[in-house]
N, C-alpha and C positions, 0 to 999 in steps of 0.2 A: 694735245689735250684741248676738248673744247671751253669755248667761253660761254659760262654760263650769267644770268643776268636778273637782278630779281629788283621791284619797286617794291618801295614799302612804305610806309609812315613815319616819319621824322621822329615821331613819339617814340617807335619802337627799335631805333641805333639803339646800342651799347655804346657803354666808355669803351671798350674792345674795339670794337669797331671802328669808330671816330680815332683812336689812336692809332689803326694800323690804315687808315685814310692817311692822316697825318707821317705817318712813314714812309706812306707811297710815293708822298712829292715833299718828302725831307729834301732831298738835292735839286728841287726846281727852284726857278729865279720867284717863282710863285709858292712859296714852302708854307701852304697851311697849316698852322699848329694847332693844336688841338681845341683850344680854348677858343678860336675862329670859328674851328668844324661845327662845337655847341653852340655856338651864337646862330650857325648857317642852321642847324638842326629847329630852332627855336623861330625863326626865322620865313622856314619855309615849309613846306606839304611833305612832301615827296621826296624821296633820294633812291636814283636808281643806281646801284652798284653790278659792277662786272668782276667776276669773279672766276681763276682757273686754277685745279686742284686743291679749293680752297684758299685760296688765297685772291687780296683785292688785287685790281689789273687797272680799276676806273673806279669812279665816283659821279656823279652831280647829282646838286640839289636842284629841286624844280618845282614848281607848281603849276598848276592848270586853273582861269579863272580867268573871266571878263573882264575888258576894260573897256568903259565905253558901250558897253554890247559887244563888243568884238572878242571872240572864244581866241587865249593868248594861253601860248605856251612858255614860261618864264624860267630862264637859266642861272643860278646862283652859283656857288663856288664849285669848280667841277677842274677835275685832273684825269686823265688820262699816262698810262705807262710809255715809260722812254724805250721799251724792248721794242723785238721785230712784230711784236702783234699790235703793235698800238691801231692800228687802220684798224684792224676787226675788233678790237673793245670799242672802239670810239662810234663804229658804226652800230655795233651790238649797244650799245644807249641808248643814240640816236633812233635809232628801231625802236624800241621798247616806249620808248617817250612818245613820240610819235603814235605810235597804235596807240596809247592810253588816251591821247588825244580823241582820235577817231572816235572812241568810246562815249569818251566825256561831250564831245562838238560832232554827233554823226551831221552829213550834210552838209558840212561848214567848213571852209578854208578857216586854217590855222594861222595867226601873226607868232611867230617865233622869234626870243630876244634873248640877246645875251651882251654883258661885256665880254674883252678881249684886249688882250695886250699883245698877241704874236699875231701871223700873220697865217699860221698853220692853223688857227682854230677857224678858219674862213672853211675848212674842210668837213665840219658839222655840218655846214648849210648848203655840203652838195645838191641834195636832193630839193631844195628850194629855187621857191621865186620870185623875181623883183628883189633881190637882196639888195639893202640899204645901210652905208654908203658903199657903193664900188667905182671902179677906173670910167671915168672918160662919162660920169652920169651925173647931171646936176638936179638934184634932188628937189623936188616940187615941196608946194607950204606944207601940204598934207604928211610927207614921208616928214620934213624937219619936226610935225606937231607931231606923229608918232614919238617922235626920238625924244623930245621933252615929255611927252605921259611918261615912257618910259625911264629916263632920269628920274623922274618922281616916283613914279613905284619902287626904283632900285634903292629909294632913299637920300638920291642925290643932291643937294641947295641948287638954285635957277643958275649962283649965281659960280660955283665951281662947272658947270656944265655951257658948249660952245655948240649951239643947235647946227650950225651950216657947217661944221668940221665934225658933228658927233662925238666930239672930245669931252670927257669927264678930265679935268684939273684935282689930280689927288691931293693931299695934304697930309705926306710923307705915313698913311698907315697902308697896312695890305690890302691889293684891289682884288676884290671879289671876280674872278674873271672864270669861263672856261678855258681852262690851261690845256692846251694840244700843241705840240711839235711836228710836226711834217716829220715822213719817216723821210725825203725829200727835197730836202729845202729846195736844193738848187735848180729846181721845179716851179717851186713858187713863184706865179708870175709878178714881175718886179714892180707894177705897177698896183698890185694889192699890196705890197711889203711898203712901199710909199705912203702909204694911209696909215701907216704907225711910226712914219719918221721924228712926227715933231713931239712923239711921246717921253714923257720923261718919265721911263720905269721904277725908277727907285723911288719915285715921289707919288706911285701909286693913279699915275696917267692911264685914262682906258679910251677904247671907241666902244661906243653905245653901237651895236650892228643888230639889224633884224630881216626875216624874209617869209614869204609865204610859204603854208603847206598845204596846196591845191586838194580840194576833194577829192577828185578821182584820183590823187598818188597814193594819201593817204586812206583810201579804199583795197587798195593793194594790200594791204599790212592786215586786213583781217582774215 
């Protein structure tokens, strides 16, 4: 059956809907409950949901807007399904987010941001570039003053945030992350899984990650 995939206006969820979000990643180490989902709802613009047979398979919330001048595409709490399709909802998102992009920023490379606590959500940002922070790349002032705008936009204090590790220091509540699994792990190159070692998940530890979305890819998509 295929995946279908619809944005729409944060304003116009259901309580229906936000609770069976909340059911989708009941059993993740990242279990958003419902009263999170309204805050995400309230929060942000956008929530593009993937959906098969009726039923949710993904979620993220998002918004689109400048910072700085610069056209950003912004990732809030988002889960993806543990089944065998998770690659195709995660991609069927990512797709959709992306072209709304192109709409909103034609002509203009996209900065793309999101937290993250695993190392399988590095798999959103295939289609990007210059991804910030990755293996064996020591990140110039400019990519670290990205990574602090974006703590601040996320809501994050200067002073739980670690600009030259991208670390957000949680304070034991749920971290707003996009939540994806590798259908894979043992794929995952181990030198990106290393960029979440000195994470303390239960205390709500994230990486701040972002990358570009080139014009011409995202030309593609219309």
């Amino acid at each position: 059956m295929a995946i279908e995939v619809d944005t729409k206006d944060c304003t116009a969820l259901s309580d229906a809907e936000l609770a069976e979000m909340a059911d989708l990643c009941a059993d993740s180490t990242n279990a958003f409950e419902v009263g999170m989902l309204s805050k995400q709802a309230e929060a942000w613009v956008l929530c593009t949901v993937a959906s098969e047979g009726g039923k949710v398979r993904g979620f993220s919330f998002c918004t689109l807007e400048r910072i700085g001048g610069t056209p950003s595409l912004l990732v809030g709490a988002a889960h993806i399904c543990r089944n065998t399709k998770r690659d195709t909802v995660l991609r069927a998102i990512v797709t959709d987010q992306l072209r709304r992009s192109v709409l909103a920023f034609p002509d203009e490379d996209v900065l793309v941001g999101a937290q993250m606590n695993d190392a399988g959500a590095f798999e959103a940002y295939k289609s990007l570039t210059d991804i910030v922070p990755r293996p064996d790349h020591k990140a110039s002032g400019e990519e670290r003053a990205w990574g602090r705008r974006l703590a601040k936009r996320f809501g994050i204090g200067a002073s739980k945030y670690e600009d030259r590790a991208f670390t957000v220091r949680g304070d034991g509540n749920q971290a707003v992350v996009l939540d994806h699994e590798s259908s894979k792990p043992e794929k995952v190159d181990p030198a990106v899984i290393a960029q979440f070692a000195d994470l303390d998940i239960d205390a709500g530890d994230t990486l701040i990650a972002f990358g570009w979305a080139m014009t011409e890819d995202l030309e593609k998509l219309l």
